[in-house]
C-alpha positions in Angstrom: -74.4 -80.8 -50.9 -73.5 -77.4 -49.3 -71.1 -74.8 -50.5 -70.0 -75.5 -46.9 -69.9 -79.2 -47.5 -67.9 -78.8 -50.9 -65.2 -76.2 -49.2 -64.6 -78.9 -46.4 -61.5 -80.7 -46.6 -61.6 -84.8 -47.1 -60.8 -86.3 -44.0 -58.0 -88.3 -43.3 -58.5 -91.9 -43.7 -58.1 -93.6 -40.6 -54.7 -95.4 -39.9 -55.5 -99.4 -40.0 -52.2 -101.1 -41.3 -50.9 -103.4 -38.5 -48.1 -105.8 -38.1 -49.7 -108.3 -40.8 -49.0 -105.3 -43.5 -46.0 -104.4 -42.3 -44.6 -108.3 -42.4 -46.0 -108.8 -46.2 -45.2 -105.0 -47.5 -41.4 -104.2 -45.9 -40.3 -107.6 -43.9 -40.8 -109.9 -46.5 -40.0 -107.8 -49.8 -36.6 -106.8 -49.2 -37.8 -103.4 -47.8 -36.5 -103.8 -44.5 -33.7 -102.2 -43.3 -33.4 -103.1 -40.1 -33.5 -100.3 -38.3 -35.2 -101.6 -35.3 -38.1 -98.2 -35.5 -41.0 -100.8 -35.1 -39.3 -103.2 -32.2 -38.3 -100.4 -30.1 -41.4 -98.9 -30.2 -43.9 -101.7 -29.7 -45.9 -101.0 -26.9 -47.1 -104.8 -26.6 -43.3 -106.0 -26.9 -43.9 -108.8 -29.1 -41.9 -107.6 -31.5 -38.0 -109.7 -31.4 -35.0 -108.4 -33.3 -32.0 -110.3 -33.0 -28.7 -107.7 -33.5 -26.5 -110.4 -35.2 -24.9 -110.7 -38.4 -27.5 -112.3 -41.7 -30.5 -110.9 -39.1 -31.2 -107.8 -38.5 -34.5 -108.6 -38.8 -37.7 -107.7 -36.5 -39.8 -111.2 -36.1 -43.0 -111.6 -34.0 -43.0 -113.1 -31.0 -46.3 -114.4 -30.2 -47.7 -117.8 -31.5 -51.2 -117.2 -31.5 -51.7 -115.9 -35.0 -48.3 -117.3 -36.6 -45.2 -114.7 -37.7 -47.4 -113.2 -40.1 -50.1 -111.3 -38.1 -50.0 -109.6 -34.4 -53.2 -110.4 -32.3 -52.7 -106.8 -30.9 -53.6 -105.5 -34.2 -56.5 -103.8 -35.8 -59.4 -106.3 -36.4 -57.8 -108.7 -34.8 -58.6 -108.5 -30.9 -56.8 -105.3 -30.9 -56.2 -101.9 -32.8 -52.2 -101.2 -32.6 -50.8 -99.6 -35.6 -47.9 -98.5 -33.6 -45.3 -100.8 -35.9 -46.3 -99.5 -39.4 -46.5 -95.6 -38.0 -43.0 -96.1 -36.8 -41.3 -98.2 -40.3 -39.6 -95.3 -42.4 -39.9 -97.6 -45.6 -43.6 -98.2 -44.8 -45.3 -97.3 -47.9 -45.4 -92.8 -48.1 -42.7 -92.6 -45.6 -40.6 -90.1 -47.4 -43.9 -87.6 -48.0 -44.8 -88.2 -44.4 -41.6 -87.1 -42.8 -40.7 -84.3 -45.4 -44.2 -82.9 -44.3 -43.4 -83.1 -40.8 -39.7 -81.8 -40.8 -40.0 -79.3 -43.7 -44.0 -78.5 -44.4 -43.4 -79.3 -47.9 -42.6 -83.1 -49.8 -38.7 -82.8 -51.8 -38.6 -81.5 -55.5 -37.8 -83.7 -58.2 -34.2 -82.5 -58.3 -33.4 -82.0 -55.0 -31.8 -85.7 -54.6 -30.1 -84.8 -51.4 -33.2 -84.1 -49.6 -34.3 -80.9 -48.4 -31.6 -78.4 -46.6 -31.1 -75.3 -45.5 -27.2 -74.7 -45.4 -23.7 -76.6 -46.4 -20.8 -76.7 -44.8 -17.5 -78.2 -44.0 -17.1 -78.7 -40.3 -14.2 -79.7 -37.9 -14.1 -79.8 -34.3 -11.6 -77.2 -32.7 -11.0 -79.2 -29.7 -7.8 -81.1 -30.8 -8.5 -84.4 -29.0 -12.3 -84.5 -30.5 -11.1 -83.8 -33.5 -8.7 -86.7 -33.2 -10.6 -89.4 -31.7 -13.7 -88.7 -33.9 -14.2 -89.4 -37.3 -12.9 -87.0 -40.7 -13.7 -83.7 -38.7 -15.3 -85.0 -35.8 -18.5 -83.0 -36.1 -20.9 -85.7 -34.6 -19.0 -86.1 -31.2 -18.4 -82.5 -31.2 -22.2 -81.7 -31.7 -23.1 -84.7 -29.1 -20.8 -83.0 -26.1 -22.0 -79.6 -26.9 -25.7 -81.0 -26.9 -25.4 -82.4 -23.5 -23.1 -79.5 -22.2 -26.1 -76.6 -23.2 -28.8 -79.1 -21.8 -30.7 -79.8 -25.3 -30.5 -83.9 -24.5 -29.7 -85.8 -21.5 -28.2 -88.7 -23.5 -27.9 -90.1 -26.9 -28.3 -93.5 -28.6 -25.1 -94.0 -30.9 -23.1 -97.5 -31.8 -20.3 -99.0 -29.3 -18.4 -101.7 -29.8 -18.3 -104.9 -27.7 -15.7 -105.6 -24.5 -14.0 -108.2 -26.1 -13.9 -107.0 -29.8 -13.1 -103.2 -31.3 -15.1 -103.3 -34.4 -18.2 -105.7 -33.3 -20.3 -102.9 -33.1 -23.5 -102.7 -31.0 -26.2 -100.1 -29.4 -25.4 -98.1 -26.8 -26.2 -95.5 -24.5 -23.9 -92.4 -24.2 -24.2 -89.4 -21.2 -20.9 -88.2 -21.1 -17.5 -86.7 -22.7 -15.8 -89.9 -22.4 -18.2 -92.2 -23.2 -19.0 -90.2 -26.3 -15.1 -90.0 -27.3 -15.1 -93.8 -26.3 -17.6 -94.5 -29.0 -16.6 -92.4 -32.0 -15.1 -93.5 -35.5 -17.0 -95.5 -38.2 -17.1 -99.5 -38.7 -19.1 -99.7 -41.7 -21.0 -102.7 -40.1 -24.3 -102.3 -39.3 -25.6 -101.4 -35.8 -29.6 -100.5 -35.1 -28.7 -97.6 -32.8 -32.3 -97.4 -31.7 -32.2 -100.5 -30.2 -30.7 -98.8 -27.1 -33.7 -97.1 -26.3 -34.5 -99.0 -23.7 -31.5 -98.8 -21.9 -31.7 -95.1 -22.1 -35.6 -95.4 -20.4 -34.6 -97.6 -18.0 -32.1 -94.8 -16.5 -34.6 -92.3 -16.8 -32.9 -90.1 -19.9 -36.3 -88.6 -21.5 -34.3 -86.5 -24.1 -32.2 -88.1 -26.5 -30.1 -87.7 -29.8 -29.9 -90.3 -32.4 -27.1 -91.1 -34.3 -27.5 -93.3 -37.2 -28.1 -93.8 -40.8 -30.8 -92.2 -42.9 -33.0 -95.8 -42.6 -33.0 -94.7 -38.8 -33.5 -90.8 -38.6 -35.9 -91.5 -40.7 -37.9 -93.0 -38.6 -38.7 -90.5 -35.3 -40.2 -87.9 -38.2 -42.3 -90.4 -40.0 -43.6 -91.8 -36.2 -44.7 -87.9 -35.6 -46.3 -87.3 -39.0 -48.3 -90.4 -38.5 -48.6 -89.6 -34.5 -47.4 -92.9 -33.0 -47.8 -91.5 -29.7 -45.8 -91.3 -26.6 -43.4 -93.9 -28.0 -41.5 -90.7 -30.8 -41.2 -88.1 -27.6 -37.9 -88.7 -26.7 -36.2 -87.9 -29.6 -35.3 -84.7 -29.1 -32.0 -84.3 -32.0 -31.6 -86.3 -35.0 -27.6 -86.4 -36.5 -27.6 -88.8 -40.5 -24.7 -90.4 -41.3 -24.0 -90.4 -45.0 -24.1 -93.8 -46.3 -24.5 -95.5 -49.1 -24.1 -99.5 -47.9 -22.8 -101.3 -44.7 -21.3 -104.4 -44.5 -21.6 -107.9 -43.3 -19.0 -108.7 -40.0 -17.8 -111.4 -42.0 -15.6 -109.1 -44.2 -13.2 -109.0 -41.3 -11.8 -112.6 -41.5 -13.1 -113.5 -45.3 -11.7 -110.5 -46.9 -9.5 -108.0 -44.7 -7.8 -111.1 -43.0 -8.0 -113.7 -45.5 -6.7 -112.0 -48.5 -4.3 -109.3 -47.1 -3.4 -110.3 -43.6 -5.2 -107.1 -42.3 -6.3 -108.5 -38.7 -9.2 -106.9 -37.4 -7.8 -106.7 -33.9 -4.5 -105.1 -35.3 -6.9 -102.4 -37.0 -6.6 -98.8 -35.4 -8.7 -96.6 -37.9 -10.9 -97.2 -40.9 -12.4 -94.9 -43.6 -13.4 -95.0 -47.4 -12.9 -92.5 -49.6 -12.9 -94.2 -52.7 -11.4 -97.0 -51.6 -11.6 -98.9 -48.2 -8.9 -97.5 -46.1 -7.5 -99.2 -42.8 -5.1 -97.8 -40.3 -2.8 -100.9 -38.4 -1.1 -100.6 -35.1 2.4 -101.2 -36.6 1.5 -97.7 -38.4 1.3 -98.9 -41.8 -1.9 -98.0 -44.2 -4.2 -100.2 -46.7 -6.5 -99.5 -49.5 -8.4 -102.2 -50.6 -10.7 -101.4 -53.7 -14.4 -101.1 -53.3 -15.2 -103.4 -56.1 -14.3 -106.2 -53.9 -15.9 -105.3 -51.0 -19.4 -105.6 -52.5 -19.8 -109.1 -52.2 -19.9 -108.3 -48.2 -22.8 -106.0 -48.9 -25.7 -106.7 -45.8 -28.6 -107.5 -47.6 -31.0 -104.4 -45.5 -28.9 -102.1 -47.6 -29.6 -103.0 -51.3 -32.9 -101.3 -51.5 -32.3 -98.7 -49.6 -32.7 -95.0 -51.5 -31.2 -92.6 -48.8 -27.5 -92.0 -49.0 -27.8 -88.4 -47.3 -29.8 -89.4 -44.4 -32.4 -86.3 -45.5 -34.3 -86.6 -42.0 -31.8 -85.8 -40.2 -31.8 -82.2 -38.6 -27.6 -82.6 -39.4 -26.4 -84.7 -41.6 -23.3 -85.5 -41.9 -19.9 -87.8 -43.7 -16.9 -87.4 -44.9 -17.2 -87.5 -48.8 -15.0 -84.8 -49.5 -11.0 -84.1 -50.5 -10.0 -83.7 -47.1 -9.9 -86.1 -44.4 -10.0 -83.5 -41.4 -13.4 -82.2 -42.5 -16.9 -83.2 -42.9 -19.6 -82.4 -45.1 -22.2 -80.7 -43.3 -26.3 -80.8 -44.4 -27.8 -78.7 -42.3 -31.8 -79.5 -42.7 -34.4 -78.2 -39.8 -34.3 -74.8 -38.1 -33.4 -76.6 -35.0 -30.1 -78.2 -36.7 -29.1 -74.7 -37.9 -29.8 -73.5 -34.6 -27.4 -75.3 -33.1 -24.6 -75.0 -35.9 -24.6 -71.8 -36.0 -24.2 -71.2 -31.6 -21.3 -74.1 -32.4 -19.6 -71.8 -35.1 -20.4 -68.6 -33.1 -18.4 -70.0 -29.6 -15.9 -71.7 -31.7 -16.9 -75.2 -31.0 -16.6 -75.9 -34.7 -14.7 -74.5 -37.6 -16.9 -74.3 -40.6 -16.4 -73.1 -44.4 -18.6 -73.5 -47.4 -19.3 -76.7 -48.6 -19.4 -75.4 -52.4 -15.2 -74.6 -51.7 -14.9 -78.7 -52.0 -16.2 -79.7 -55.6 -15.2 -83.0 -55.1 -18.0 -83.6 -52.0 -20.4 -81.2 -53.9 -20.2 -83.6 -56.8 -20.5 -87.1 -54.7 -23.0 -85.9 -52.9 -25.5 -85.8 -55.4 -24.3 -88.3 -57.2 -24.2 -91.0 -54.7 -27.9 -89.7 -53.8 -28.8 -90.7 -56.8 -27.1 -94.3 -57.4 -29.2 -94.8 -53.7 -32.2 -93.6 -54.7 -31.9 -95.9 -58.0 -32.0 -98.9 -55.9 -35.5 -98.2 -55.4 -38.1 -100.8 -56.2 -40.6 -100.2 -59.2 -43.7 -101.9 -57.5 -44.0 -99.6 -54.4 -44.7 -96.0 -53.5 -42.6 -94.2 -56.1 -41.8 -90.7 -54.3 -38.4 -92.0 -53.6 -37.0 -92.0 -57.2 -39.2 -88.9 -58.4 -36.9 -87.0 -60.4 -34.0 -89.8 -60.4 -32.4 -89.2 -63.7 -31.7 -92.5 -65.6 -28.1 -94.1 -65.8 -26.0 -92.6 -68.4 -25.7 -95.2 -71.2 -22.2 -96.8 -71.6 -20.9 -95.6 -74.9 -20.3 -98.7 -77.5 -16.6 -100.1 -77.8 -15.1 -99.0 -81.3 -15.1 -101.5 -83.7 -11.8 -103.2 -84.2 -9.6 -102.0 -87.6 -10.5 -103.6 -90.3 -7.5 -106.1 -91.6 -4.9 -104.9 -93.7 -5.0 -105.9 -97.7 
């Protein structure tokens, strides 16, 4: 061998994982989150994904080799490895997207992710503001997007006609339909799922809006070059979330147990406690404990509270209701904050003023991350600190003589 030969570097082994991995490694072992990455992006569309409650699950569509392999696939007929480049919870994801978005992989104690500034945002337009959720940052940041020409549309959840909280993918171009669309459910919607829509009208630069388990997934498809399929996204916004929950919470819990309607519902948030807002103007807190039951079953694996692919992320996990906790991660997200903050689009202050979303920030980073599996690639919980041990109840007084 050559000094030339030995100074080389190794080459990159070539990409062969198919549909038949990513059905026995994510779709099968609780891994999947649902997010839709690898069924929006299939450029064979055999890929299904049915967006209904106890689903949320991609299948395959074709017979020919059974659910568990894709005849399109490497070695078999084929050699598409579009579906495992676009999973963001197939095997390295986290190492492949920090790599893209950042150049380097998180350190051990950064359980947040990587960032580059923290704030607390609110939008200064009074009605944004109102109609959007905490501080309104994300439809603030979507109108000024399309205003200064940086996307055409974005992919965000709507709700159905005939029901205000049955949430589902959709397609947004304008003001209105972007204020039309704002405010959290806490049900699950794969946002990415309207990417077709947004083709078929010809928008070619798009925002996401979604949870960490889907902005995860544009940087990962570029890291591991899935193609054409990853160029539209053009701006990724994280929502901060630890859990969603099943639609059935609606009539077994809200409805059920304290005649909360879901129809009669104006607002929802939770800040330590599910909070609803009713038409008749009165307000609810039902405690989180009792929610859990109505966890979707995508979620209880999943590591990433803060959404850290994001190039904003953002929730409203501090003190105040009228603000939101800003995580500003890429150049371009701080880019974009800081022309926001400079034409007074957005009012922003330090995030370190609020201890309270300082504190819950990394420490609901970490319960995610703990959720973790053992048995598969472990950069996920690198440097998760194990759970504090509950101290041993005194032992009772001893009887008197």
């Amino acid at each position: 061998m050559t000094a030339t030969d030995a100074d080389a570097p190794a080459k990159k082994e070539r990409w062969t994982a198919q549909w038949k991995e990513l059905y026995s490694e994510v779709i099968t072992t609780g891994l999947c989150t649902g997010c839709a990455g690898c069924v929006v992006t299939c450029p064979h569309d055999v890929i299904g994904y049915e967006h209904e409650e106890g689903k949320y699950i991609p299948f395959h569509l074709e017979e020919e080799l059974g659910l568990d392999n894709c005849v399109h696939g490497f070695g078999e007929g084929g050699g598409c490895t579009t579906c495992t480049r676009a999973c963001p919870r197939f095997r390295a994801w986290e190492p492949s997207a920090d790599m893209h978005l950042f150049g380097r992989q998180r350190e051990p104690d950064e359980m947040a992710g990587i960032w580059r500034q923290l704030y607390l945002t609110r939008a200064s337009d009074d009605m944004v503001h109102k109609m959007g959720q905490d501080g309104g940052l994300v439809s603030a940041m979507l109108i000024w997007l399309r205003e200064h020409d940086y996307i055409d549309g974005a992919l965000v959840s709507g709700v159905e006609d005939d029901d205000a909280w049955k949430a589902k993918p959709a397609v947004v171009t304008t003001k209105d339909e972007i204020l039309a669309t704002a405010g959290s459910r806490y049900t699950y919607c794969a946002n990415p799922m309207a990417l077709p829509e947004a083709k078929e009208r010809g928008l070619e630069r798009l925002a996401l809006v979604g949870m960490g388990c889907q902005t995860s997934s544009p940087p990962t498809m570029w890291d591991r070059k899935a193609g054409k399929v990853s160029k539209p996204f053009r701006f990724n916004i994280g929502l901060l979330c630890s859990k969603t929950f099943d639609d059935a919470i609606f009539p077994e819990l809200f409805e059920a147990k304290y005649g909360l309607k879901k129809q009669d519902m104006v607002k929802m948030n939770i800040k330590g406690a599910f909070q609803i807002w009713m038409k008749d103007g009165s307000y609810h807190e039902i405690n989180l404990k009792e929610c859990h039951a109505w966890t979707r079953k995508g979620c209880t694996h999943c590591p990433d509270f803060a959404a850290e692919h994001a190039d904003v992320s953002t929730g409203g996990i501090g003190e105040d209701n009228d603000w939101t906790l800003t995580i500003v991660r890429t150049e371009l997200g701080e880019a974009v904050i800081e022309r926001m903050i400079a034409d007074g689009s957005i009012i922003a202050k330090p995030a370190q003023s609020d201890e309270t979303a300082m504190r819950l920030l990394r420490l609901l980073s970490i319960v995610s991350r703990r959720r973790w599996p053992k048995d598969v690639d472990p950069n996920p919980a690198i440097g998760v600190p194990p759970p504090k041990k509950k101290k041993a109840a005194a032992p009772a007084p001893a009887p008197a003589d």
